[in-house]
N, C-alpha and C positions, 0 to 999 in steps of 0.2 A: 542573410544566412551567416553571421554572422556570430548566435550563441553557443553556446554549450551545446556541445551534439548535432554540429552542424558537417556538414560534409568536407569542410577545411579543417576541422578537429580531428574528424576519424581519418584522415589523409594524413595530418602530422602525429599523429600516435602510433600510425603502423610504420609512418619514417624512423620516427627513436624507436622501435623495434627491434629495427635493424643497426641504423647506427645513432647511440642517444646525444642529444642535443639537434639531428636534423628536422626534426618536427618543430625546433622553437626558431630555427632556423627561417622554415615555411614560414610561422607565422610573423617573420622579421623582430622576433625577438635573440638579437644579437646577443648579450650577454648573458642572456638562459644558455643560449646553444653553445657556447665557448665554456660555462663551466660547469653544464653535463657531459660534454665531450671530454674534456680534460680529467673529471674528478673520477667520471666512471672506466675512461681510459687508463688511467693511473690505479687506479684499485685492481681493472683486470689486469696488466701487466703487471702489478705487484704479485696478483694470485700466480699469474705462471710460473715463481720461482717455488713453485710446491713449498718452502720453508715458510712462507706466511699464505697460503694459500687458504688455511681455515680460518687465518681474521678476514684478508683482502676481498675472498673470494665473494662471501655474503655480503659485506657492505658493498659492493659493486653489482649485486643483484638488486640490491634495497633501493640504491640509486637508480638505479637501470628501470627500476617499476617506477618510482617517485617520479623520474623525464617522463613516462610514457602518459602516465595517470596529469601530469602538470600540462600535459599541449593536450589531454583530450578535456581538461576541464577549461581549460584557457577562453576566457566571457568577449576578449578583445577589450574596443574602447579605444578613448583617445587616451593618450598618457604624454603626460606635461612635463 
């Protein structure tokens, strides 16, 4: 159970839901999870300063979907 649309997919999609990069996290992919946290983190705090809040805000929604949709597509594998 390991493909696309597997029950470890739909558990780390609803994890970046909540907070993004924990879904890639699940799937022990380390360096997904460190720069959806970071890139999507840094865009919403940029959005809180309302003065770039309408560039910040939507690139950090676009990312926020992009982690959610990347750990529910995610095939596994071995990776060398």
């Amino acid at each position: 159970m390991a493909g696309q649309g597997s029950g470890g997919n739909v558990i780390a999609a609803i994890c970046n839901f909540f907070i993004p990069g924990l879904g890639h996290l699940v799937q022990g992919r380390i360096l997904g999870a460190l720069f959806y946290f970071i890139t999507v983190g840094v865009c919403y705090a940029l959005a809180a300063t309302v003065v770039l809040a309408i560039v910040f805000w939507p690139l950090g929604a676009i990312l926020h979907l992009i982690s959610i949709i990347s750990a529910a597509r995610f095939k596994g594998g071995v990776t060398a």
